[in-house]
C-alpha positions as CSV (number, residue, x, y, z in Angstrom):
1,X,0.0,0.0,0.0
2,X,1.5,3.3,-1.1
3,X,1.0,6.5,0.4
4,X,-1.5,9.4,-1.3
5,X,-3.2,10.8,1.5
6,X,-2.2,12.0,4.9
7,X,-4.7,13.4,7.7
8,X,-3.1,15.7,10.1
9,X,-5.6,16.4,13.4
10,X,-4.7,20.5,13.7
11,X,-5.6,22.3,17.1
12,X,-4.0,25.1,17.0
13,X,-1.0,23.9,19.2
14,X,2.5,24.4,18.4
15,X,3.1,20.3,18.4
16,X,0.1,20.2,15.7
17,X,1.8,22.1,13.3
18,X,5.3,20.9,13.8
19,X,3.8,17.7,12.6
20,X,3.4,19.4,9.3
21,X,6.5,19.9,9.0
22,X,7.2,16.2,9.0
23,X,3.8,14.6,6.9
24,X,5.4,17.2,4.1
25,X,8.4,15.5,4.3
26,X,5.9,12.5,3.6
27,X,3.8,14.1,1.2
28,X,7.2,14.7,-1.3
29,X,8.8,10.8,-0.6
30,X,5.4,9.6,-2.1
31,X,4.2,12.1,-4.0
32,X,0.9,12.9,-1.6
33,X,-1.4,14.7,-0.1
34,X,-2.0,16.1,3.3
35,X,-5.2,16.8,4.6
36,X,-5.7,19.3,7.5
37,X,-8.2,18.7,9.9
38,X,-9.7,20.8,12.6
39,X,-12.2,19.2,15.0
40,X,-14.6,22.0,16.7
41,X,-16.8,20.3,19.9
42,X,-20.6,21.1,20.4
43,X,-21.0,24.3,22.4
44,X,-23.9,22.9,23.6
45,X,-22.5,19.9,25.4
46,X,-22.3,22.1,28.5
47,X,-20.7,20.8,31.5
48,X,-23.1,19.5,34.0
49,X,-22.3,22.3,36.7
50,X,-24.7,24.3,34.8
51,X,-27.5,21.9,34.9
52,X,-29.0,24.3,38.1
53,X,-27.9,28.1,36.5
54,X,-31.0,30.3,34.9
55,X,-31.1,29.4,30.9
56,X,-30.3,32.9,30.3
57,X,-27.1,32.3,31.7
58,X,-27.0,28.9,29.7
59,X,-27.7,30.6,26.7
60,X,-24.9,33.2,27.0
61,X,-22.1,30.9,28.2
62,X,-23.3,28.5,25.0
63,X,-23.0,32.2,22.8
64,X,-19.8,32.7,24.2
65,X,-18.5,29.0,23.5
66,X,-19.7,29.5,19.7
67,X,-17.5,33.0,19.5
68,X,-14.5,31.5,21.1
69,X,-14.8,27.9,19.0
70,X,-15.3,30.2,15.5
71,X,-12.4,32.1,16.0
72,X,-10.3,29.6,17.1
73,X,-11.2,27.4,13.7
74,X,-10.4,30.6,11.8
75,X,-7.6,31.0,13.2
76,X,-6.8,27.0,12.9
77,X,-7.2,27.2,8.9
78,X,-5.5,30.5,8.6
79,X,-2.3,29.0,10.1
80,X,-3.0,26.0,7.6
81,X,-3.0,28.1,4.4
82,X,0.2,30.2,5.5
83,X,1.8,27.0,6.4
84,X,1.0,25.9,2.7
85,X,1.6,28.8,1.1
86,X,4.7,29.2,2.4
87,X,5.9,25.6,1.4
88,X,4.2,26.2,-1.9
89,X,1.8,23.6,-1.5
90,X,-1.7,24.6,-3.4
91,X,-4.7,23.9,-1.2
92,X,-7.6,22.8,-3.3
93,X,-11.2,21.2,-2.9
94,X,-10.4,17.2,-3.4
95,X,-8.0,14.5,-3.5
96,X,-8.4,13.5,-6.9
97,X,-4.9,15.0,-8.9
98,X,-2.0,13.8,-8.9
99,X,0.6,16.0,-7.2
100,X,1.6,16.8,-3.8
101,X,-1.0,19.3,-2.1
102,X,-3.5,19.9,0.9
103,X,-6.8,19.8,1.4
104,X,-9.0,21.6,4.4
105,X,-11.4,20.0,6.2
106,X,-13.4,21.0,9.4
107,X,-16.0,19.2,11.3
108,X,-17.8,20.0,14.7
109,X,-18.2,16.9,17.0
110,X,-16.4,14.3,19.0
111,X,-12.6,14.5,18.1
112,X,-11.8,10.7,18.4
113,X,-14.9,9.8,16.4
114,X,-14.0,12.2,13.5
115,X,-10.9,11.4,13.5
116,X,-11.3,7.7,13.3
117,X,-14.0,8.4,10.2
118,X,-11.7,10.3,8.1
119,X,-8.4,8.0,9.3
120,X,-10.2,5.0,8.1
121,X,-10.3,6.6,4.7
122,X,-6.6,8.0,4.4
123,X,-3.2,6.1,4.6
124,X,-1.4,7.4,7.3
125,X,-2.3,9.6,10.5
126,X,0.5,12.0,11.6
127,X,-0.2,13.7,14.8
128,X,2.7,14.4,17.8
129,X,3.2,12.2,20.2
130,X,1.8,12.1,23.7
131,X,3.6,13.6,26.4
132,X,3.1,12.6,30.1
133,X,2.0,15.7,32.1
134,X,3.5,16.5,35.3
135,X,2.6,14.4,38.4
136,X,1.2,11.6,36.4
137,X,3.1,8.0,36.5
138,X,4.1,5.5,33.8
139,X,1.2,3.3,34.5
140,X,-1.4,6.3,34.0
141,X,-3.5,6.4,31.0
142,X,-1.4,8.5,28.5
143,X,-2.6,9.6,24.8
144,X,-6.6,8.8,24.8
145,X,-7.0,9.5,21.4
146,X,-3.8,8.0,20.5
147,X,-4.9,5.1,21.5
148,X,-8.2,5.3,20.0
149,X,-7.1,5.5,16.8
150,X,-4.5,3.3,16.9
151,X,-7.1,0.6,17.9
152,X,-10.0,1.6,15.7
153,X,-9.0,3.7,12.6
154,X,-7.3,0.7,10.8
155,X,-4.2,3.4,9.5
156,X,-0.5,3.4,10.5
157,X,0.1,6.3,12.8
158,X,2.7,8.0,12.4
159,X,4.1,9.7,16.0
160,X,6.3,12.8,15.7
161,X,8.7,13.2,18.9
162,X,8.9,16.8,20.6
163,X,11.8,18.8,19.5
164,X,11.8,16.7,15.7
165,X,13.9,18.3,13.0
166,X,11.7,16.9,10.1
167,X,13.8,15.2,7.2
168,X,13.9,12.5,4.8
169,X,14.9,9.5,6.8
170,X,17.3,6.6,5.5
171,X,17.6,4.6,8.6
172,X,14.4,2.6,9.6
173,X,14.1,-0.2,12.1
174,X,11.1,-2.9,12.6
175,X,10.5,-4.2,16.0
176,X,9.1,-8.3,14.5
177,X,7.3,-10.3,17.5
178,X,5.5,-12.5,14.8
179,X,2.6,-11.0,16.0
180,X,-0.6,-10.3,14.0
181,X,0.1,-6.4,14.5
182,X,3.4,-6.5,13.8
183,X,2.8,-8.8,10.6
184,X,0.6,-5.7,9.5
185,X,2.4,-3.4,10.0
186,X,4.8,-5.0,7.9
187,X,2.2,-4.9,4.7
188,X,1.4,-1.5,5.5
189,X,4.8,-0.2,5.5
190,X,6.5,-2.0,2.8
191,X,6.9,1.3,0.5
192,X,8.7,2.5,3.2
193,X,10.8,-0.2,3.6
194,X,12.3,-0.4,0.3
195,X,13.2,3.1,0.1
196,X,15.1,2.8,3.0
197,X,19.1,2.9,2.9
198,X,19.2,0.7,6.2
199,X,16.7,-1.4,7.6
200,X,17.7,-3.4,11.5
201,X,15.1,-5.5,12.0
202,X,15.0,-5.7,15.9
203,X,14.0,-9.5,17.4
204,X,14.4,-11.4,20.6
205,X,16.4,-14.4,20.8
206,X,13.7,-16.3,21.7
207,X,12.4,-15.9,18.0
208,X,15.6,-16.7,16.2
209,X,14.5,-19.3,14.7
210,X,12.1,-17.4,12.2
211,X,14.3,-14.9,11.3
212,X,15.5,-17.2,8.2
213,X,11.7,-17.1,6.8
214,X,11.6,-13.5,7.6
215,X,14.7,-12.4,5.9
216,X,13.1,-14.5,2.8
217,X,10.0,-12.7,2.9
218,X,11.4,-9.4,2.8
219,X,14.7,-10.1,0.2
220,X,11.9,-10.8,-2.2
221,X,10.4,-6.9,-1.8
222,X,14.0,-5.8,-2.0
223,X,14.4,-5.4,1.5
224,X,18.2,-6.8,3.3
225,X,18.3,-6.1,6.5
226,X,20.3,-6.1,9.6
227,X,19.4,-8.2,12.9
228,X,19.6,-6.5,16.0
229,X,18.8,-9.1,18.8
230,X,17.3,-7.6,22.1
231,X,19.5,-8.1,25.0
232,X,18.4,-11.6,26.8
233,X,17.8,-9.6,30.2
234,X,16.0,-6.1,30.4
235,X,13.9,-4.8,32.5
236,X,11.7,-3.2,29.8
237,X,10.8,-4.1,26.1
238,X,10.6,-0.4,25.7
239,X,13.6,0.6,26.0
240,X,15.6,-1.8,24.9
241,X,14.0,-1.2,21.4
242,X,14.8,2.3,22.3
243,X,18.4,1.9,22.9
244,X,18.9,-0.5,19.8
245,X,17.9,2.5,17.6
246,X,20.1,4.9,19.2
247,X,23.0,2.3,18.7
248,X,21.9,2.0,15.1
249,X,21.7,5.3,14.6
250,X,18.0,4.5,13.4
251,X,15.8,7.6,12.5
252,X,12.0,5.8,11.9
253,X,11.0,2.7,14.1
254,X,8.0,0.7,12.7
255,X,6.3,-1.9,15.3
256,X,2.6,-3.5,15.7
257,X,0.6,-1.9,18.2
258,X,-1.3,-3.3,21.5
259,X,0.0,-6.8,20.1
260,X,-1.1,-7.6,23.7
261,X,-3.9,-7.5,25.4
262,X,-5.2,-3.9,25.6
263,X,-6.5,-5.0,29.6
264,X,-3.4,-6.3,30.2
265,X,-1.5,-3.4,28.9
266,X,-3.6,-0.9,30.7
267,X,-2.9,-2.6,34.4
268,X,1.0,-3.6,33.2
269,X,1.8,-0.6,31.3
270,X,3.6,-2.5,28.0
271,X,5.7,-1.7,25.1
272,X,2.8,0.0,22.9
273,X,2.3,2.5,26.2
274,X,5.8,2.9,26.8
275,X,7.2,4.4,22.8
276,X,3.2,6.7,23.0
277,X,5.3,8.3,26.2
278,X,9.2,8.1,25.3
279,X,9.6,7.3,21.4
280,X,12.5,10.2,20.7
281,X,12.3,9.1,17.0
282,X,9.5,9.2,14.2
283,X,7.4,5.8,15.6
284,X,4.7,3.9,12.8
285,X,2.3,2.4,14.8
286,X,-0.1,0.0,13.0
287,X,-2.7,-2.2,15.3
């Protein structure tokens, strides 16, 4: 599956359009396009605080909502078009050409279920990745949507790391646990693959055998990588995959998502919710 059409979720946040900057960088590897989208919520979905105040008062904080949620959009797709125009990327009405450009698209309602209806319908989501606020521990939820639409959208979601210098990356690594996820991501991410300088494919010792079929599978799409066995002791999955990129230098890590149970992730923590947290380089998540 090639990729024509990326969806980047825009809030008006600093980390929302730094991911531009990066799905670009996408857009002109596969000849693309990116599609902005800015999610306003109901202004009538009122807190229920209110539930007791005079409707008067209802009907002025709803007023004030609408003001503040129409400017901000405004203000959303304004950013958009200078970001395009000053990459020189024509904004038009549709998909349907063939050269790199952007489309606009804004809808009012819940962000995750937007977002999931237009991801379905796209090849790649780019979005930043989740940080973990102050106070909060590694076991705490982390990245709601993240999560969401890693699970339900059916895309490869592509994670951009705070502080990213967005370039054309060469070095790529794929974390293989011969796990459904992981076998998906593989498909999904093949054109990325092959246009790849270096590829480490990242595996624990206790799936050695395999590798030989593997290596097969992927010499016939072009593909030679290296093998990067994880260390036989570690204290977390996470960040030994981590610490193999950084020792290969690797620049984009590909890996299945929630190949375990989701419960069992939630109560454990895992490697899916540790890289949402501490990825430090441009992380394809497929589920």
């Amino acid at each position: 599956m090639t990729v024509k059409s990326i969806l980047v979720p825009l809030d008006g946040s600093e980390a929302s359009y730094a991911v531009l900057d990066t799905a670009l960088v996408v857009a002109n590897r596969f000849n693309a396009k990116i599609k902005g989208m800015h999610i306003r919520t109901r202004s009538g979905d009122l807190p229920f605080e209110l539930d007791y105040v005079p409707e008067n008062l209802k009907r002025s904080v709803v007023a004030e909502a609408e003001r503040v949620s129409t400017e901000n959009a405004r203000a959303v797709y304004e950013q958009f078009v200078e970001y395009c125009n000053k990459h020189d990327i024509v904004v038009g009405d549709s998909l349907n050409d063939e050269s790199v450009g952007a489309v606009w698209r804004e809808e009012m309602g819940s962000v995750s279920d937007v977002l999931i209806r237009h991801g379905r319908l796209c090849d790649v989501i780019a979005t930043s990745r989740p940080t973990r606020k102050k106070g909060s521990v590694l076991r705490s939820p982390a990245g709601e949507k993240m999560e969401s639409l890693l699970m339900r959208a059916g895309r490869p979601i592509l994670m951009v790391p705070p502080d990213w210098s967005a370039h054309k990356v060469g070095r790529a690594a794929f974390a293989w646990n011969e796990s459904l996820e992981a076998s998906r991501a593989m498909a999904m991410t093949m054109p990325w693959l092959t246009q790849m300088d270096e590829v480490t494919l990242i595996v624990s010792r206790k799936r050695e055998a395999g590798v030989p079929n593997l290596m097969e599978y992927l010499s016939l799409h072009g593909v030679k990588p290296k093998v990067q066995f994880l260390p036989d002791k570690h204290r977390s999955v996470g960040q030994a995959i981590l610490d193999c990129c950084s020792g290969n230098q690797v620049e984009m890590l590909i890996v299945g998502g929630f190949s375990h149970a989701r419960s069992r992730e939630l109560v454990f923590g895992g490697v899916t919710r540790f890289l949402l947290l501490n990825s430090d380089v441009i992380t394809v998540m497929v589920h």
